[in-house]
C-alpha positions in Angstrom: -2.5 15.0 23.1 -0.4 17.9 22.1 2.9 16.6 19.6 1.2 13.0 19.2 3.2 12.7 16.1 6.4 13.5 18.0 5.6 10.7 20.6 5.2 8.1 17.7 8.6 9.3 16.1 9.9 8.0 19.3 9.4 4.7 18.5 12.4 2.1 18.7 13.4 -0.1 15.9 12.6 -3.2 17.5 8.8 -2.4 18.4 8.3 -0.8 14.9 9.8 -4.1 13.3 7.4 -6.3 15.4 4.2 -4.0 15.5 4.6 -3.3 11.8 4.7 -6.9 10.8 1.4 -7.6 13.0 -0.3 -4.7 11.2 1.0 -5.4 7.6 -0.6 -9.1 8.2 -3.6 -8.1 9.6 -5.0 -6.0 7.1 -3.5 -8.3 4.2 -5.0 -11.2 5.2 -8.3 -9.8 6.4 -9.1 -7.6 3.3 -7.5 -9.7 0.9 -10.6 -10.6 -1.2 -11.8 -7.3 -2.0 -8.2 -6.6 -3.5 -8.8 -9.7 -5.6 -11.8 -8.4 -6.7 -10.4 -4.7 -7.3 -8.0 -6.4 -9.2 -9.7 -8.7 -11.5 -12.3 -4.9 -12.1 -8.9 -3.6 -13.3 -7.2 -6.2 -15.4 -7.3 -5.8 -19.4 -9.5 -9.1 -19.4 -12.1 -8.4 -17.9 -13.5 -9.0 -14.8 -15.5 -12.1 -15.3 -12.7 -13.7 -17.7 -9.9 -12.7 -15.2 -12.1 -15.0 -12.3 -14.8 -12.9 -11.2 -16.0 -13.4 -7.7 -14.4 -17.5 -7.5 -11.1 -18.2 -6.0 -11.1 -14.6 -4.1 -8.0 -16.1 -1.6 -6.4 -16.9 -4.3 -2.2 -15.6 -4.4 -3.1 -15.6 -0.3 -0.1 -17.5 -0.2 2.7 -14.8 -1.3 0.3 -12.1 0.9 1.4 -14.2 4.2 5.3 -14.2 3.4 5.8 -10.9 2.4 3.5 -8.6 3.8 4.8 -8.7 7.2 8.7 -8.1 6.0 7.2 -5.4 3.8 5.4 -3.8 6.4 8.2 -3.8 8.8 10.2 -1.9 6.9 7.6 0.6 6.2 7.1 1.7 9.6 11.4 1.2 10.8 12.0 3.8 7.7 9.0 6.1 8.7 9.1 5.9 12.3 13.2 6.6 12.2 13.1 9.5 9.3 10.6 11.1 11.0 12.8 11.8 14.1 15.9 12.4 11.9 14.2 15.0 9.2 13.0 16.8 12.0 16.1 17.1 13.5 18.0 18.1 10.0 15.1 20.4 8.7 13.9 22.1 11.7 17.4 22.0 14.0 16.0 25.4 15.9 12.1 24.6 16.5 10.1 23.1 19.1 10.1 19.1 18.7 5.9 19.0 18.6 5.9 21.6 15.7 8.9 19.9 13.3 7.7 16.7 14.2 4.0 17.5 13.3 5.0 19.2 9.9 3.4 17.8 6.6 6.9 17.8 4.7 8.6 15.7 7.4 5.7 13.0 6.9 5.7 13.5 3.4 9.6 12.6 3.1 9.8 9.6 5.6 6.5 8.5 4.5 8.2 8.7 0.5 11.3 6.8 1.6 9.3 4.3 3.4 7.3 3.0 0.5 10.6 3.1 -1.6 12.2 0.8 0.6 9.0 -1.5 1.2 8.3 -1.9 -2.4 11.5 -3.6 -2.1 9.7 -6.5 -0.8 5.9 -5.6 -1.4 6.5 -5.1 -5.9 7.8 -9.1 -6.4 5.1 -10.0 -3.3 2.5 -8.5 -5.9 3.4 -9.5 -9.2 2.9 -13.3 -8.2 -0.2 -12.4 -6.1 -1.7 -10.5 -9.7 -0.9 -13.6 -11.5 -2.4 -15.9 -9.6 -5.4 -13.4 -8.8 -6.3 -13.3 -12.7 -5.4 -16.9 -12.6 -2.8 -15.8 -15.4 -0.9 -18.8 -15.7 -4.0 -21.1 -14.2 -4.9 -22.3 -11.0 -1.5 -22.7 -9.2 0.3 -22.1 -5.9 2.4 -19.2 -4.8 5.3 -20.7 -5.4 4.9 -22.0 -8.8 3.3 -19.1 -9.9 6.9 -17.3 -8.6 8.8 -19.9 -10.6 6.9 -19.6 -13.6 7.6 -15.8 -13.6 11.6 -16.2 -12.7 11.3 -19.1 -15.6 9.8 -16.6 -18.4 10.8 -13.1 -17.3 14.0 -13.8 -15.2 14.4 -12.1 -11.5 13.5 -8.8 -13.2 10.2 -10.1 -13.8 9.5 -9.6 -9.9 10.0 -6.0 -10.1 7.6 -5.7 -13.4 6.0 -2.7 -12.2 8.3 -1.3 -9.8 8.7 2.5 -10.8 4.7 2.4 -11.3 4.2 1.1 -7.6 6.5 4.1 -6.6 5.3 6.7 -9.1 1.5 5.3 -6.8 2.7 4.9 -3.7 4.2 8.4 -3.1 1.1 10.4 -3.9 -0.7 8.1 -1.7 1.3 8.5 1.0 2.0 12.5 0.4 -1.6 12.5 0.9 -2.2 9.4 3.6 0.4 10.2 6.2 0.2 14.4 7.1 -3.9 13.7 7.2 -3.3 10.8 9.2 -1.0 12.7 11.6 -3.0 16.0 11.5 -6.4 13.8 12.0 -5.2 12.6 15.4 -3.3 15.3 16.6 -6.9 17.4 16.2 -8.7 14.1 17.8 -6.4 14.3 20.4 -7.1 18.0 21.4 -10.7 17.7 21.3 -10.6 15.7 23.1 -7.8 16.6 25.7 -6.9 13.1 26.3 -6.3 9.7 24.1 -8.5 7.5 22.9 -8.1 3.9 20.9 -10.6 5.3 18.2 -8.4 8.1 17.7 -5.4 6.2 15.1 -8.1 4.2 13.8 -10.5 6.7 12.3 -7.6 8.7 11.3 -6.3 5.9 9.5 -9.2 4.9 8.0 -9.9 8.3 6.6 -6.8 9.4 5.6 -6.6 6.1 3.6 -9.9 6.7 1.9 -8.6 10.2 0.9 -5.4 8.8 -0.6 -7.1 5.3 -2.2 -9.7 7.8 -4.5 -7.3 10.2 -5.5 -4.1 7.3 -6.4 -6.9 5.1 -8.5 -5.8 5.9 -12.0 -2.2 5.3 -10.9 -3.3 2.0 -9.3 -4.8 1.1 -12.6 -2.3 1.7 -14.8 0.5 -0.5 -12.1 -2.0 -3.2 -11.9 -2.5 -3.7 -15.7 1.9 -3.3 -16.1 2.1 -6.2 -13.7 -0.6 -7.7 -15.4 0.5 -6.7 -18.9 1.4 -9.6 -22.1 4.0 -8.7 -24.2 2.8 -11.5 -27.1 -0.5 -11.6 -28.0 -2.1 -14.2 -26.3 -5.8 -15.4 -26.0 -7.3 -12.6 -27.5 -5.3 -10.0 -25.4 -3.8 -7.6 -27.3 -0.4 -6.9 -26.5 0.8 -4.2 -24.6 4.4 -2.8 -24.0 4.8 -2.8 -20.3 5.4 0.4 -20.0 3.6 3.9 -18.1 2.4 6.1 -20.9 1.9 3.1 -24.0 0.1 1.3 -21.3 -2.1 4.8 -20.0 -2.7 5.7 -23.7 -4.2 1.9 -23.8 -6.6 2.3 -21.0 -8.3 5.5 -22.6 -8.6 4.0 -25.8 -10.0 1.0 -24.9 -12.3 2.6 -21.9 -12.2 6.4 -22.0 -10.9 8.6 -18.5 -13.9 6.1 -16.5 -11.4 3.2 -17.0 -8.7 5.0 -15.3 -11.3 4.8 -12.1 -11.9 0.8 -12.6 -12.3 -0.3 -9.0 -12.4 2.3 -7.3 -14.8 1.3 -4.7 -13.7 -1.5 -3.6 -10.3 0.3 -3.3 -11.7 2.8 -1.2 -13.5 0.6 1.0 -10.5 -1.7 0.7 -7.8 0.8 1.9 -10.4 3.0 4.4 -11.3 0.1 6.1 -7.8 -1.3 6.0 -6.4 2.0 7.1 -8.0 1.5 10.1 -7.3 -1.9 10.8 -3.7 -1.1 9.5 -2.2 1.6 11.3 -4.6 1.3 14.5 -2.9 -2.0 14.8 0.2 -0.3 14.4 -0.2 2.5 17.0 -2.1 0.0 19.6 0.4 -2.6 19.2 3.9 -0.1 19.3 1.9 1.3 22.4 1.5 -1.9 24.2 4.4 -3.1 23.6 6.1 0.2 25.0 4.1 -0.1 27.7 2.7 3.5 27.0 -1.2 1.5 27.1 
């Protein structure tokens, strides 16, 4: 399976649109109750107070309309940057060896989550709310109104630059393992296999979800941050550093690392379902099955 990573940067736009949507619902709406519970570990009320283990499909709604959009444009930046930064970085090399370079993943992977968080940052804001049951037991779609109502449009990107400051170091990490992972899968074993994106997936993702915990943290609790005092919850400026410096005073370094199991068997597991559903479903439907 020599230059793997080159055949997938040969994907079209219209069958990563379509097998990027299937994979970013898939692993949403299958996994989504161990991120409610990863969240309610992380939010500044506690786990218990925030819901505990009740209502873990709750926010499911906001999940099913913007995880597919969000996923789609993941894998159309990715799967078209890959091809292009190749071509710009490495104009005199062999296709296989650009295309299977770590700072070609690292880049498309980068602008990939910047453009998805696009969709994926306002999709989470009202899914944390409703998660923590924030403003009470509500639908997707008052919760959204209630934060446009309070915070105004900007309220939907609450947490934006910390979902970006996460998501690049996750995917810096995710992305040239995941590639490497089944290029060396596919030259042990000289041939391909359906196991082969899966496991790689799954982990690569494990990898990236340990290391990106404390930066998961401290975007959860932004999202989730009050800017009043309110019930007993102090308040917090939304903010990177005043809302890290608030984490270690209140828990120590361990409280940067709330939830980090279920985020690692969250996003391993999901890693697998996510991108083997990607790379099974672009091969199907290119006919390459």
């Amino acid at each position: 399976m020599e230059g793997e990573a080159a055949d997938r940067a040969g994907t079209s736009f219209s069958t990563a649109l379509i097998a990027g949507a299937g994979a970013g619902l898939s692993v949403d709406l299958l996994f989504f109750p161990i991120d409610t519970i990863k969240t309610r570990l992380q939010s500044s009320q506690g786990f218990w107070r925030a819901g505990g283990f009740s209502g873990v499909y709750r926010g499911m709604g906001s999940v099913a309309v913007g995880s597919a959009p969000g996923a789609s444009l993941f894998f159309v930046t990715y799967e078209t940057l890959k091809g292009y930064l190749a071509k710009t970085l490495y104009p005199n090399s062999s296709r296989d060896a650009v295309e299977n370079a770590a700072d070609v993943h690292m880049l498309a992977a980068s602008c990939a989550e910047v453009t998805a968080c696009l969709v994926r940052v306002p999709t989470d804001v009202v899914k944390s709310r409703q998660q923590t049951a924030a403003y009470g037991r509500i639908s997707s779609l008052n919760a959204l109104r209630t934060v446009v109502a309070s915070e105004g449009v900007r309220g939907l990107y609450r947490g934006y630059a910390s979902t970006i400051l996460r998501e690049i170091p996750f995917t810096c990490i995710q992305f040239p393992l995941y590639e490497w992972l089944k290029r060396e899968f596919g030259r042990r074993e000289s041939t391909e296999a359906w196991w082969h994106a899966p496991v790689a997936g799954s982990v690569a993702g494990s990898v990236a979800a340990a290391c990106s915990t404390p930066l998961d943290v401290i975007k959860t609790r932004i999202m989730l941050a009050k800017t009043h005092a309110d019930a007993g919850v102090e308040a917090v400026e939304p903010r990177f550093f005043p809302i890290l410096r608030s984490i270690v005073q209140q828990g120590g370094i361990k409280a940067l690392f709330a939830g980090v199991v279920p985020r690692v068997t969250w996003i391993g597991i999901g890693g697998a379902v996510f991108l083997g559903t990607f790379d099974l479903a672009a091969r199907t439907i290119d006919g390459k099955n």
